[in-house]
ChimeraX commands (.cxc) that place a marker at each C-alpha (Angstrom):
marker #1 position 74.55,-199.84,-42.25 radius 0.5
marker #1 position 72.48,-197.20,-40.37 radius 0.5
marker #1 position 73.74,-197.97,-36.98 radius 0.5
marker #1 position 70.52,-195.30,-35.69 radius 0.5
marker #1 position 68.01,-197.91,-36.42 radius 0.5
marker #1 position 67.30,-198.77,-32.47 radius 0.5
marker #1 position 63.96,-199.45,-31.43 radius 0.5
marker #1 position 63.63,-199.01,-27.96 radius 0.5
marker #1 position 61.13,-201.47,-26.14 radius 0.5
marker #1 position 58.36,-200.83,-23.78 radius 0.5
marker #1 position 60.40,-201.58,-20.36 radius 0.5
marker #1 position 62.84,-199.00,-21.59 radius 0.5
marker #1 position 65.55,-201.68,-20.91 radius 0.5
marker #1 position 65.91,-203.36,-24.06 radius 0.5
marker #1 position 66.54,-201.96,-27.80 radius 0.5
marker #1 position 66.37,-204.05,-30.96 radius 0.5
marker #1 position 68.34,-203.27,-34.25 radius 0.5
marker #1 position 66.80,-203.51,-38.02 radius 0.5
marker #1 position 69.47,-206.16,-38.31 radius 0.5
marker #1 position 68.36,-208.25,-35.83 radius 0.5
marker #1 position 69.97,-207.99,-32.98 radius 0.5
marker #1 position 68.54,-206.89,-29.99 radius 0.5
marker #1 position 70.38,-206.12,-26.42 radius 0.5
marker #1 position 69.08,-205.64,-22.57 radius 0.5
marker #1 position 70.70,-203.97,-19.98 radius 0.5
marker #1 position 69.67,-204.16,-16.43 radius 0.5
marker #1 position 70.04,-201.48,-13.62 radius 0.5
marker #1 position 70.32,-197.84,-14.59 radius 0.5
marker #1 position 70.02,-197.10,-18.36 radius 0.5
marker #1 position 71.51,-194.52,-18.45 radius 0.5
marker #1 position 74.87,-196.53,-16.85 radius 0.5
marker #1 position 73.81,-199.76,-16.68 radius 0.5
marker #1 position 75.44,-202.45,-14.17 radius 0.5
marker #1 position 75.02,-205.59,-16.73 radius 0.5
marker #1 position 74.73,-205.75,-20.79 radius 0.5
marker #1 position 73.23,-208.66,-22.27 radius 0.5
marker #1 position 74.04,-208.47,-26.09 radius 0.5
marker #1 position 72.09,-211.50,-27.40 radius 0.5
marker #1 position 73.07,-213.06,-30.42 radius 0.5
marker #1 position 74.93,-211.54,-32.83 radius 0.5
marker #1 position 74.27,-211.70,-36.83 radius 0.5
marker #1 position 76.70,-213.60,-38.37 radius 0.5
marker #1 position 77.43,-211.24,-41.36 radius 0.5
marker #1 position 79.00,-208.41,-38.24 radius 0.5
marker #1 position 82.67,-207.87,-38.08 radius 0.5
marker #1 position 83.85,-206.72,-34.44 radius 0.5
marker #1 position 84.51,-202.95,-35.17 radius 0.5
marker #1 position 80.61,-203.51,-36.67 radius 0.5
marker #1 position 79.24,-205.16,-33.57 radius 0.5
marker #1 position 81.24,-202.42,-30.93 radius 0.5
marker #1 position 79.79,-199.63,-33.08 radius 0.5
marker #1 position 76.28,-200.90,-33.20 radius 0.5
marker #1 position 76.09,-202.28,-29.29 radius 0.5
marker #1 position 77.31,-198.73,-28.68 radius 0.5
marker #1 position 74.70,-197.02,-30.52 radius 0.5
marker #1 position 72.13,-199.31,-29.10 radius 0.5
marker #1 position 73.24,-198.41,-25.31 radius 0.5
marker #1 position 72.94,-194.51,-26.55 radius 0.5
marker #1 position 69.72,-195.14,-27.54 radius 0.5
marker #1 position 68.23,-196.84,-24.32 radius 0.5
marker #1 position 70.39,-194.23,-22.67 radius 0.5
marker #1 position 68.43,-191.90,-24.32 radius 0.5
marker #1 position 65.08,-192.82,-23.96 radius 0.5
marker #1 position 65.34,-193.01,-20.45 radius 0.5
marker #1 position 66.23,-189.52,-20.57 radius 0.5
marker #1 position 63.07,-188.67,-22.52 radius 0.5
marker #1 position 60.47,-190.89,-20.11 radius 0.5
marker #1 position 58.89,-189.77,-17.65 radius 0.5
marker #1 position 59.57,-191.16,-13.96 radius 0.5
marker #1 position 56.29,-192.96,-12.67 radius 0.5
marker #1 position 53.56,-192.02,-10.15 radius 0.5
marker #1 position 54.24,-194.39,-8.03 radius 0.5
marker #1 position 58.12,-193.48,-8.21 radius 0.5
marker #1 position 56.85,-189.98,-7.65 radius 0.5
marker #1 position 54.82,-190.80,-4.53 radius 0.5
marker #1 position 57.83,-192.99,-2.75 radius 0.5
marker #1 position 60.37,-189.47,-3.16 radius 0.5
marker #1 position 57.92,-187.50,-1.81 radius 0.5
marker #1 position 57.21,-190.21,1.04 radius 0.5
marker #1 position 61.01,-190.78,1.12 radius 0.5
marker #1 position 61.46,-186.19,1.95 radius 0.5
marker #1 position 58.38,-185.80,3.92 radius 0.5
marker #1 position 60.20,-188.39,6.18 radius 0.5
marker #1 position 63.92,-187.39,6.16 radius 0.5
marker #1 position 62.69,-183.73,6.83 radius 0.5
marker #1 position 60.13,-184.56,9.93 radius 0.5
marker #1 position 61.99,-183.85,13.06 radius 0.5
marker #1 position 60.18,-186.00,15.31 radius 0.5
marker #1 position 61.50,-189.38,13.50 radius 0.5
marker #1 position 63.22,-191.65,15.89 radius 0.5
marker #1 position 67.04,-191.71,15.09 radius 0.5
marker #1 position 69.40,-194.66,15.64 radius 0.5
marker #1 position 72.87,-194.20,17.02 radius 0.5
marker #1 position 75.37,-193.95,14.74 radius 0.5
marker #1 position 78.01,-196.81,14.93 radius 0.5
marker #1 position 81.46,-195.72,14.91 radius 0.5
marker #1 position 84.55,-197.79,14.62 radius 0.5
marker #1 position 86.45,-195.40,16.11 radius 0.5
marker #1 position 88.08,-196.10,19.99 radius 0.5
marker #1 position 86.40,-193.77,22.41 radius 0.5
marker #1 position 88.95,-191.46,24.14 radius 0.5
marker #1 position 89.56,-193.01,27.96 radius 0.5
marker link #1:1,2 radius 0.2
marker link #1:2,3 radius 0.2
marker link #1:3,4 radius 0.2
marker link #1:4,5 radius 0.2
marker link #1:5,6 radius 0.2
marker link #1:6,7 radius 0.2
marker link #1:7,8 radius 0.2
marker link #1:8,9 radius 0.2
marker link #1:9,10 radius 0.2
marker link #1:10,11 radius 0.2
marker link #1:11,12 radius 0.2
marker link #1:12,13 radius 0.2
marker link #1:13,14 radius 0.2
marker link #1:14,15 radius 0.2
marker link #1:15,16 radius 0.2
marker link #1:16,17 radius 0.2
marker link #1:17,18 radius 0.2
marker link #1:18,19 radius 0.2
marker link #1:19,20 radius 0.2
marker link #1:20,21 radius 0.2
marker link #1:21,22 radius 0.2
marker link #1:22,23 radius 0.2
marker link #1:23,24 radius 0.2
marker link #1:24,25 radius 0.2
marker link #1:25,26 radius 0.2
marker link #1:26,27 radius 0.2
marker link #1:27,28 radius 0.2
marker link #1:28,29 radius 0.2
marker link #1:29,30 radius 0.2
marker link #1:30,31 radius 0.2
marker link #1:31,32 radius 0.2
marker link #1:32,33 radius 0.2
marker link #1:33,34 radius 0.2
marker link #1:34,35 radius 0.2
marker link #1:35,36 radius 0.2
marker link #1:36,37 radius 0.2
marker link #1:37,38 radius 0.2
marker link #1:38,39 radius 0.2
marker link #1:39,40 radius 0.2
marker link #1:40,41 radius 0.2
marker link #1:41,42 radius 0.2
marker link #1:42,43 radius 0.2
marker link #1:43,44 radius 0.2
marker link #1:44,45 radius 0.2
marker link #1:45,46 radius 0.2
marker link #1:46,47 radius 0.2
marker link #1:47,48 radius 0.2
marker link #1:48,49 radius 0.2
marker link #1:49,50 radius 0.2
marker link #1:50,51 radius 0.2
marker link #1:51,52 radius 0.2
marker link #1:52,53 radius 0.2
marker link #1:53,54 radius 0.2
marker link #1:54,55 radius 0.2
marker link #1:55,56 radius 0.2
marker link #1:56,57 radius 0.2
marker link #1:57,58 radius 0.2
marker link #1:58,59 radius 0.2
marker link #1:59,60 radius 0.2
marker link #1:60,61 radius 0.2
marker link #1:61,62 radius 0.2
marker link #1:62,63 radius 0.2
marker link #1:63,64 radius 0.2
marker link #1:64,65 radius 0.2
marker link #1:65,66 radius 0.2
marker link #1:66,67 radius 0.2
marker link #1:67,68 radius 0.2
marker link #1:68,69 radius 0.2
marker link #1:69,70 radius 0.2
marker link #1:70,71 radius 0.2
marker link #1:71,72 radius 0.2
marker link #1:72,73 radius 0.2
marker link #1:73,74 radius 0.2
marker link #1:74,75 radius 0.2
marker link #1:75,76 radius 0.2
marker link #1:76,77 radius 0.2
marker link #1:77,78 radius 0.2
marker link #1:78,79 radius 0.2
marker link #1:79,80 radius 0.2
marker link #1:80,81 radius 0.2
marker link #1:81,82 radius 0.2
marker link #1:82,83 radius 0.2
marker link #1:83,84 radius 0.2
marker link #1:84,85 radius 0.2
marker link #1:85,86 radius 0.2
marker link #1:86,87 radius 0.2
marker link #1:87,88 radius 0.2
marker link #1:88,89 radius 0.2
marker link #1:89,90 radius 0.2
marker link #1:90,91 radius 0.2
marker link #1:91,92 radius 0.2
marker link #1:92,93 radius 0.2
marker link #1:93,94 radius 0.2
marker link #1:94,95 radius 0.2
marker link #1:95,96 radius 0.2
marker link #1:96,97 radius 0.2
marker link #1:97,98 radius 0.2
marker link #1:98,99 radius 0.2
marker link #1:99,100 radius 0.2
marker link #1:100,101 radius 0.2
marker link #1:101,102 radius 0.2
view
């Protein structure tokens, strides 16, 4: 079995396997917070399914590597810098838990 033959979909968040077995992850591809493996082929032992699911995770991993961030993903960092850097922001006071000295 060629446990390489991932096809990554569009959302970059699911794969699918020549075999037929196809996984989505949600949250960060690259270390994703939830797995959901679908169904597995019958004919797949367990070392067979750990191999392939691991493969499959590499290969999302990896194509989120490869992709480009969006515009619009682009546009809220800047917005997100321009912001933390401007020094005429309003800033809230910090809440401490600490017991002020008396």
């Amino acid at each position: 079995m060629n446990y390489d033959q991932w096809v990554v979909g569009e959302d970059g968040l699911s794969a699918s396997h020549a075999c037929g077995w196809s996984i989505r992850v949600e949250g960060n591809p690259s270390s994703p917070s939830e797995v959901c493996p679908g169904t597995v082929p019958r004919d797949l032992d367990a070392l067979e399914q750990a191999r392939l699911l691991r493969h499959g995770l590499d290969a999302i991993a990896k194509a989120a590597k490869q992709s480009k961030p969006s515009s619009a993903a682009v546009a809220a960092k800047k917005a997100a810098e321009k912001y933390a850097s401007d020094p005429n922001r309003t800033r809230k006071p910090t809440l401490s838990l600490k017991r002020k000295p008396q």
